[in-house]
MMTF fields as JSON, N, C-alpha, C and O atoms, coordinates in Angstrom:
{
  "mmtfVersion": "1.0.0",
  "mmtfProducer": "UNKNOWN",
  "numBonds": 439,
  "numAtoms": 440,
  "numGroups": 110,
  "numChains": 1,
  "numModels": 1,
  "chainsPerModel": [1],
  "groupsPerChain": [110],
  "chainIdList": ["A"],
  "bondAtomList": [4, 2, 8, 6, 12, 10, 16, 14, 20, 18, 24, 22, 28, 26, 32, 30, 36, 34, 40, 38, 44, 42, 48, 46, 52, 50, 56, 54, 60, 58, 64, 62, 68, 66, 72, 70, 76, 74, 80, 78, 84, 82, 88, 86, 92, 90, 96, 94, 100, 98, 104, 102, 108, 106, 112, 110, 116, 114, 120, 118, 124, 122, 128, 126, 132, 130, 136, 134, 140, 138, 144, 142, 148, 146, 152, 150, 156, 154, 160, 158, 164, 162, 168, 166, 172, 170, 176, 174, 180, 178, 184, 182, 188, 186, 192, 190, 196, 194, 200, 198, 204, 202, 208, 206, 212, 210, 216, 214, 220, 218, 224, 222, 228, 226, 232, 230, 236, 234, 240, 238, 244, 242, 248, 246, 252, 250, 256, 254, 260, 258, 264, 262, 268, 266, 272, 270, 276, 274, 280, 278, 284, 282, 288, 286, 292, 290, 296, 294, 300, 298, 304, 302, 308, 306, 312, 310, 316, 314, 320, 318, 324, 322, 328, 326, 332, 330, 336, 334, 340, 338, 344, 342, 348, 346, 352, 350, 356, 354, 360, 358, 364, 362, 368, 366, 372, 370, 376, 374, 380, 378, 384, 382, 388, 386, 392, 390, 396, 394, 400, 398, 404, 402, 408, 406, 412, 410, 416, 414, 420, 418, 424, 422, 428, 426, 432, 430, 436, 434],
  "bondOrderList": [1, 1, 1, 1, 1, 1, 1, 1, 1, 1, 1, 1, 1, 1, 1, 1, 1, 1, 1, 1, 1, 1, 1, 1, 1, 1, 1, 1, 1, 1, 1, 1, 1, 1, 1, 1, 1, 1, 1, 1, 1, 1, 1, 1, 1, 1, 1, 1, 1, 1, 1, 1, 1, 1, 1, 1, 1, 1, 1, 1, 1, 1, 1, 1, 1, 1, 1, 1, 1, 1, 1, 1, 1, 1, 1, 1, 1, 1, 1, 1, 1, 1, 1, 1, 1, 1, 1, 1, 1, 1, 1, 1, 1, 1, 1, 1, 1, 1, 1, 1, 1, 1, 1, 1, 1, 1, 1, 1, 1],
  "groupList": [{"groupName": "UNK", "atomNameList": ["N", "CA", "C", "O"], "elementList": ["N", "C", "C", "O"], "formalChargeList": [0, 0, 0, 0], "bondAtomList": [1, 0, 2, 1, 3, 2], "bondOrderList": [1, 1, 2], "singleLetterCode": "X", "chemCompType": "L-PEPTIDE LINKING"}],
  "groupTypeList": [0, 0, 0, 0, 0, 0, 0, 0, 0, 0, 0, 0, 0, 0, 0, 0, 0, 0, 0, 0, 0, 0, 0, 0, 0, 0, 0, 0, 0, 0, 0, 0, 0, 0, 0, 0, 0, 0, 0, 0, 0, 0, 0, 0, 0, 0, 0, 0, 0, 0, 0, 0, 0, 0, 0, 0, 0, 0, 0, 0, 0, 0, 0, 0, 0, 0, 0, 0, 0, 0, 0, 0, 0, 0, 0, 0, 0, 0, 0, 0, 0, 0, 0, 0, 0, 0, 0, 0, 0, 0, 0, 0, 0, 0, 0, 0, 0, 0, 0, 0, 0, 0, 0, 0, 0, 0, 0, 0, 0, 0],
  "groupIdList": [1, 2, 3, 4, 5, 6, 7, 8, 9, 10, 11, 12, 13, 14, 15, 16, 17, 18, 19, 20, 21, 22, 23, 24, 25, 26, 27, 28, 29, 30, 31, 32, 33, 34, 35, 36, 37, 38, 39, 40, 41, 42, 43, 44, 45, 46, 47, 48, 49, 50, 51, 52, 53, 54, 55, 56, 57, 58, 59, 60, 61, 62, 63, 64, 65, 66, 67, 68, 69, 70, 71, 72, 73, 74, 75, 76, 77, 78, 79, 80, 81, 82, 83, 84, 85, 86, 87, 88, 89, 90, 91, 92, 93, 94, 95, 96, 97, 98, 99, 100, 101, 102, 103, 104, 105, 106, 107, 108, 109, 110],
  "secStructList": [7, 2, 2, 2, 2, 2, 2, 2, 2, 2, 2, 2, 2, 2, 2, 2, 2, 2, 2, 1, 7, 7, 7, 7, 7, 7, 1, 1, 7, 3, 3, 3, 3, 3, 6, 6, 6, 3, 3, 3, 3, 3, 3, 6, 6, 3, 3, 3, 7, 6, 6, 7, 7, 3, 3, 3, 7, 3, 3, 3, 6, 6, 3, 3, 3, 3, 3, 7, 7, 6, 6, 1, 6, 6, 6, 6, 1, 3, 3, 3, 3, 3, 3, 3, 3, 6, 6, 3, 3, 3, 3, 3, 3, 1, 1, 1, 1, 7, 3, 3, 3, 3, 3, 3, 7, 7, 7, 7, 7, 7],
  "xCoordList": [0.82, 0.0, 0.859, 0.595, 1.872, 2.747, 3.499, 3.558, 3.864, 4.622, 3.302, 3.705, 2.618, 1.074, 1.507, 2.349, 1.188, 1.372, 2.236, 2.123, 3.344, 4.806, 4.516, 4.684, 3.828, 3.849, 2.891, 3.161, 1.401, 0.613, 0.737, 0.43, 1.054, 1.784, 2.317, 1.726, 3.085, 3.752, 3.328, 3.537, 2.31, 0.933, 0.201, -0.491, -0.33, -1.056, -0.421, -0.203, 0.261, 0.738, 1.274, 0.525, 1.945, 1.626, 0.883, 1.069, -0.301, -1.472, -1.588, -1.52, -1.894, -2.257, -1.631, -2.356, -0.489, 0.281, -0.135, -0.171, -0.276, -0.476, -1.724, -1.511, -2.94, -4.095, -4.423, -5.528, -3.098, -3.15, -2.317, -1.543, -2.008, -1.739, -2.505, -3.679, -2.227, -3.696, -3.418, -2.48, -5.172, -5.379, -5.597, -5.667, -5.658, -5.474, -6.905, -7.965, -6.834, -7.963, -9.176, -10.406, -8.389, -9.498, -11.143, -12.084, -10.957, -11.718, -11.672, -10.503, -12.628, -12.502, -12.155, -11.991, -12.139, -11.84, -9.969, -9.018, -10.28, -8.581, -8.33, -9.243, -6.96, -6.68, -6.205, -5.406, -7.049, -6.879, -6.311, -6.412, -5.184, -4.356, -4.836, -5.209, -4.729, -4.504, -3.573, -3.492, -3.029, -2.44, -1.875, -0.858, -2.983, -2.508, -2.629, -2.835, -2.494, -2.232, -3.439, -3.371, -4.794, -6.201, -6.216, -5.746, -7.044, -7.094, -8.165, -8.575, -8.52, -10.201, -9.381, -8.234, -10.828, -10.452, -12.0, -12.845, -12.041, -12.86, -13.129, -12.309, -14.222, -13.927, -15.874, -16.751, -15.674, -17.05, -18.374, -18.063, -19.436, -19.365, -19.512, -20.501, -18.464, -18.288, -16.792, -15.843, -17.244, -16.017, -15.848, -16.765, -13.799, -13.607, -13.246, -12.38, -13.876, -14.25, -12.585, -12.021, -12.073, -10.99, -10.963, -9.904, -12.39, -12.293, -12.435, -12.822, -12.305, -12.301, -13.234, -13.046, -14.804, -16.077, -16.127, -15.632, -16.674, -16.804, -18.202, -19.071, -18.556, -20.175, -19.842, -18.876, -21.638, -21.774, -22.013, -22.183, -22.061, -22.409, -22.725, -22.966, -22.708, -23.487, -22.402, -21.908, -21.996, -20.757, -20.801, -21.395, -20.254, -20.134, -18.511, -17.779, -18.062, -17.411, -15.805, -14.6, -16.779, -15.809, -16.054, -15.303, -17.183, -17.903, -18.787, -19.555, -18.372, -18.787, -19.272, -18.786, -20.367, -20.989, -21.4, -21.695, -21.45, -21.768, -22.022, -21.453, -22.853, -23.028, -22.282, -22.436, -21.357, -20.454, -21.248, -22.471, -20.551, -21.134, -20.844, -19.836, -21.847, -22.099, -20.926, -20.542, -20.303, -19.35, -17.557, -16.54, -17.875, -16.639, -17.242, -18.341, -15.757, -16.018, -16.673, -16.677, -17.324, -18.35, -19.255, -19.485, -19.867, -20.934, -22.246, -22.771, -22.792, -24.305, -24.04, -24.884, -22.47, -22.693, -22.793, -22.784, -22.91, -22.993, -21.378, -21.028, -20.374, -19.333, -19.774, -20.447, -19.001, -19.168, -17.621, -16.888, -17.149, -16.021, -16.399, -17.274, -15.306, -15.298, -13.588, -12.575, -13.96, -12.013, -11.6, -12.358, -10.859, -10.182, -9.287, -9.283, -8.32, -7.54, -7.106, -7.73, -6.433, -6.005, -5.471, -5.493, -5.171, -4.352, -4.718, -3.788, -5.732, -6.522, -8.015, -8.891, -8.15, -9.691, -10.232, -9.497, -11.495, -11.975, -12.941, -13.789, -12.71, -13.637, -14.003, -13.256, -15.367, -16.196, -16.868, -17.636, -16.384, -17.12, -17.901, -17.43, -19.076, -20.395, -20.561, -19.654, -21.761, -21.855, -21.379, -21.314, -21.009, -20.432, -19.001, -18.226, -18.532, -16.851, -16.157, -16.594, -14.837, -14.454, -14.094, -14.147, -13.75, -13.047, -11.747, -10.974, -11.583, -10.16, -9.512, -10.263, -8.199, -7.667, -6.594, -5.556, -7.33, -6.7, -5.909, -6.122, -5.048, -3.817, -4.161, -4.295, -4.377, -3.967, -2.644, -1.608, -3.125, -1.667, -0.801, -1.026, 0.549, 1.686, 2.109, 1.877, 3.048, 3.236, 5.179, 5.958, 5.584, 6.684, 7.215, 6.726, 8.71, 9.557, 10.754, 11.437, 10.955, 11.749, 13.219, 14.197],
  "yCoordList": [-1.199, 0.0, 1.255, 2.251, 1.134, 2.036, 2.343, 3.505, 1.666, 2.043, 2.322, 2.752, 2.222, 2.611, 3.992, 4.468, 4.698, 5.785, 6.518, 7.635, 5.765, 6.747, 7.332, 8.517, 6.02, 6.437, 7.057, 8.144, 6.904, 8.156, 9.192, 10.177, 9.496, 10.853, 11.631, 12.648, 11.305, 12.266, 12.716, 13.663, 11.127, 11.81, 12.332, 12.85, 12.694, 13.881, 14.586, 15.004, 15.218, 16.92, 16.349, 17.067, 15.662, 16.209, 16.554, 17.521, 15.911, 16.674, 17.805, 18.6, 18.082, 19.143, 20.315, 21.292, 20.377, 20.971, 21.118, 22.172, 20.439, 20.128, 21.036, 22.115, 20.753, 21.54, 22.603, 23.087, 23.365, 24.615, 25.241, 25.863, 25.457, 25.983, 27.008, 26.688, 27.97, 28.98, 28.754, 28.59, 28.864, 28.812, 30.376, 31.522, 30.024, 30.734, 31.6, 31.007, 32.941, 33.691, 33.444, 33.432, 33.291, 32.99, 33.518, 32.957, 34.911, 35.787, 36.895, 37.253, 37.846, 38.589, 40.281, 41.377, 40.031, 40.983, 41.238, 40.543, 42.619, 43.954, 44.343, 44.631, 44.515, 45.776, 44.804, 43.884, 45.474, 45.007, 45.926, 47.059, 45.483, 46.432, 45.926, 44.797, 46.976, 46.296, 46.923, 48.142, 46.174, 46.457, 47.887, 48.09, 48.629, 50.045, 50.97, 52.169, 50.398, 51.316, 51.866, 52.596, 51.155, 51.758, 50.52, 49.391, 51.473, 50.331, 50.335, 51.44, 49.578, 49.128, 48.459, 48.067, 48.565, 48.321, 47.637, 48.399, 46.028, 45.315, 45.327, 45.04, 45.66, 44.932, 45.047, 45.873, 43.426, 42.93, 43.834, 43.93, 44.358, 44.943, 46.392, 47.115, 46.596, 48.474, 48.038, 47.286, 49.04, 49.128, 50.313, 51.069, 50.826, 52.204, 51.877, 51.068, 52.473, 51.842, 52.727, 53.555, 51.984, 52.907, 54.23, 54.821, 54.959, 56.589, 56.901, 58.066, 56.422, 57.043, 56.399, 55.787, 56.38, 56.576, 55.635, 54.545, 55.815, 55.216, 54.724, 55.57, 53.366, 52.843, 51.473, 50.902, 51.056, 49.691, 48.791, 49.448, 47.508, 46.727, 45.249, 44.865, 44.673, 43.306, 42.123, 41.587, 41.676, 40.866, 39.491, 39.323, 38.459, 37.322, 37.055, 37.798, 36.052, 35.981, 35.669, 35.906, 34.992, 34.99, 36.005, 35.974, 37.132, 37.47, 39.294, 39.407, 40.257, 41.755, 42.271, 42.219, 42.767, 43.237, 44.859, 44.995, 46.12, 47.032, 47.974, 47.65, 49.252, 50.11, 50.905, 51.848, 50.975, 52.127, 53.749, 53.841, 54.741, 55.454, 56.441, 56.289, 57.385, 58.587, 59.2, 59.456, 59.442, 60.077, 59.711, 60.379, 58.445, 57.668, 57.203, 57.221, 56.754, 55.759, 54.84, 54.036, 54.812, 53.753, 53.51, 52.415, 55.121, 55.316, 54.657, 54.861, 53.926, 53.638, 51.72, 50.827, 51.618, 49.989, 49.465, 50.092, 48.257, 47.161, 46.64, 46.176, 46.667, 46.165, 44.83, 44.859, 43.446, 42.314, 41.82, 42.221, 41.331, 40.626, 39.386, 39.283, 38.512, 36.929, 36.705, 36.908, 36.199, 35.765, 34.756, 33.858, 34.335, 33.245, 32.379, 31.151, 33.266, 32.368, 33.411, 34.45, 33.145, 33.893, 35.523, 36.568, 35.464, 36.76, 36.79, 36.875, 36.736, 36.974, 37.131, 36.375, 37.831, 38.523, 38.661, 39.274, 38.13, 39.217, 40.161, 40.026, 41.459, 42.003, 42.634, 42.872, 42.758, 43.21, 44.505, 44.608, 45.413, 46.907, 46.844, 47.101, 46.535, 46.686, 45.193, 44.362, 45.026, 43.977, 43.472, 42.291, 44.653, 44.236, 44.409, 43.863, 45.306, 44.99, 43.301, 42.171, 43.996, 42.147, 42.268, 43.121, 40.829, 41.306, 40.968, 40.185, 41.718, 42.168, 41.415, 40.778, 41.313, 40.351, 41.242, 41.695, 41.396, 42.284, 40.913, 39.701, 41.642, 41.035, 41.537, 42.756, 41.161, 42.063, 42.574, 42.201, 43.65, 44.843, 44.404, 44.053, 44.55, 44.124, 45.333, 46.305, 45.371, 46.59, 46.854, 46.092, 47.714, 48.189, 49.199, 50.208, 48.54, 49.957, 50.171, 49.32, 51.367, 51.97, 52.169, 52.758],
  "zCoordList": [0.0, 0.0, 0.0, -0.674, 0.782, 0.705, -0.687, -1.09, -1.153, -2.286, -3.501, -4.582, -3.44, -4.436, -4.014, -4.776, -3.091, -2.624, -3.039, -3.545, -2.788, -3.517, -4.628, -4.919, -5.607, -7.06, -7.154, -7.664, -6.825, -7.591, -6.846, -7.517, -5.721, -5.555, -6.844, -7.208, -7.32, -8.425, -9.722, -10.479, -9.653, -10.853, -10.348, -11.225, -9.01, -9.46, -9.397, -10.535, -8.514, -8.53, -10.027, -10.69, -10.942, -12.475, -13.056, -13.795, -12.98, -13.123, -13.11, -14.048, -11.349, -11.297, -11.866, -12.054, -12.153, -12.459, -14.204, -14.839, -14.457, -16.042, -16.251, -16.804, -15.897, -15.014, -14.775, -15.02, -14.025, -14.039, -15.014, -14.286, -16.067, -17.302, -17.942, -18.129, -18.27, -18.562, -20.066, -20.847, -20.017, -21.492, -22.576, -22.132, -23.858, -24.685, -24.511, -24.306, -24.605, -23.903, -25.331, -25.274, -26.374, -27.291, -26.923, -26.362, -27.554, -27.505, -28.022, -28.165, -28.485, -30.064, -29.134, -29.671, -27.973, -27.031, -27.576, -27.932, -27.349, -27.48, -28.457, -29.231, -28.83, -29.723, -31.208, -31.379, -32.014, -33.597, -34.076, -33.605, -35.695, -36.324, -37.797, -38.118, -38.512, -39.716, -41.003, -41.153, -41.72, -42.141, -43.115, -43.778, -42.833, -43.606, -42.402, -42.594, -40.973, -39.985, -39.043, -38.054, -39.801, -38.651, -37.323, -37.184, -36.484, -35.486, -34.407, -34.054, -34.01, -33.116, -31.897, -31.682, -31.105, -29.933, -28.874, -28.404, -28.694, -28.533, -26.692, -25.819, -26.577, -24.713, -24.903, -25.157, -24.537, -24.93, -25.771, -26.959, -25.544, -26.352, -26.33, -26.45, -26.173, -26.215, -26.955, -26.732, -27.998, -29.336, -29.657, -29.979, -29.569, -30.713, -31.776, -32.11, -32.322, -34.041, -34.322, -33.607, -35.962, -36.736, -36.939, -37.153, -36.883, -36.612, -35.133, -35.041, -34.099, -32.524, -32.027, -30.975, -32.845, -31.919, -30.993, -31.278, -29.805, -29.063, -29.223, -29.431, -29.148, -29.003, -28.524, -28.018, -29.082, -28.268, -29.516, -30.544, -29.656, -30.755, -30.413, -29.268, -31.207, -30.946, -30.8, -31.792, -29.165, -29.257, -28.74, -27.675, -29.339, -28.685, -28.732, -29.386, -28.063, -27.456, -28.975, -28.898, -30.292, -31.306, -32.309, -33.284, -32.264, -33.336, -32.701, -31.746, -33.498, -33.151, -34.53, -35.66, -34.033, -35.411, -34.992, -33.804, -35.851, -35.289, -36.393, -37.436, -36.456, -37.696, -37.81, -37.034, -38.576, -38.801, -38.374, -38.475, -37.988, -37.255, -38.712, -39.402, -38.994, -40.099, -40.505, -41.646, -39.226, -39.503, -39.837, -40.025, -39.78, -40.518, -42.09, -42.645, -42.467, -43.697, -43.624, -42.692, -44.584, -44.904, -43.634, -43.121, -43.098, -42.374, -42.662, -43.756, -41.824, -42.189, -42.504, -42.437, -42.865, -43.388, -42.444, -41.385, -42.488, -41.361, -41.392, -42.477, -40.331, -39.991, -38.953, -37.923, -39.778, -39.194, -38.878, -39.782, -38.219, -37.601, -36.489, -35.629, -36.94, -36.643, -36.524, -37.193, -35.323, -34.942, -35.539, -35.171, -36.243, -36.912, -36.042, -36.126, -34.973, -34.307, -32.95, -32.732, -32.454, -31.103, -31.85, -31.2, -32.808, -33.35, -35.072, -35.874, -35.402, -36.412, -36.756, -36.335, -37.29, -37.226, -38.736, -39.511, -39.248, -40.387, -40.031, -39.149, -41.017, -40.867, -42.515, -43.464, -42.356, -43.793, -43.201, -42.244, -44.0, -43.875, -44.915, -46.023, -44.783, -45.738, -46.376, -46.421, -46.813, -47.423, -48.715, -49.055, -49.488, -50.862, -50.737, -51.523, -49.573, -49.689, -49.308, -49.091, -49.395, -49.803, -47.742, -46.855, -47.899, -46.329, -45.964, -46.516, -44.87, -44.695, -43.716, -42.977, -43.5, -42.311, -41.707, -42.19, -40.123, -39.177, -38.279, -38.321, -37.583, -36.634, -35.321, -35.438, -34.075, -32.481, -32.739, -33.29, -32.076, -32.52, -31.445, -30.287, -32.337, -31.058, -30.788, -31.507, -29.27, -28.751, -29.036, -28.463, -29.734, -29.576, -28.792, -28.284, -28.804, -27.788, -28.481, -29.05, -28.391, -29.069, -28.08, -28.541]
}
């Protein structure tokens, strides 16, 4: 009985250990870039859109949809975005544009 003991002792705390590992936040939440330099900013659903505005929009946890606000480009369309992976995003500004593939912005230091 004793030596049973010895040994699964060390599987669990592997386990547990294994267990507590954090996972990938996988979620359409923070800061998006894209490649000609605009950039959004997700926290569930309250979004600053690529011109500043601040609003609210329609969010789940892989997927933000929201109306472009009048006073940006392509005011009035419907903007849809869907996360692809931990650090990729599409998004379609309007229904007939094509769509685009944004990155989470990485942070530099100079």
């Amino acid at each position: 009985m004793m030596r049973q003991g010895r040994i699964l002792w060390p599987a669990v705390a592997l386990a547990a250990c294994i267990g507590a590992t954090p996972a990938l936040a996988d979620a359409i939440d923070g800061e998006w870039c894209s490649d000609d330099g605009r950039h959004l900013s997700i926290a569930g659903p309250a979004i600053v859109t690529p011109g500043g505005t601040r609003m609210q929009g329609a969010y789940t946890r892989h997927s933000f949809l929201y109306t472009a606000p009048q006073s940006e480009p392509d005011g009035g369309q419907e903007v849809s975005m869907r996360l692809l992976s931990e650090t990729v995003v599409q998004i379609r500004f309007g229904p007939e544009r094509p769509v685009q593939t944004w990155h989470r912005c990485t942070e530099t230091t100079s």
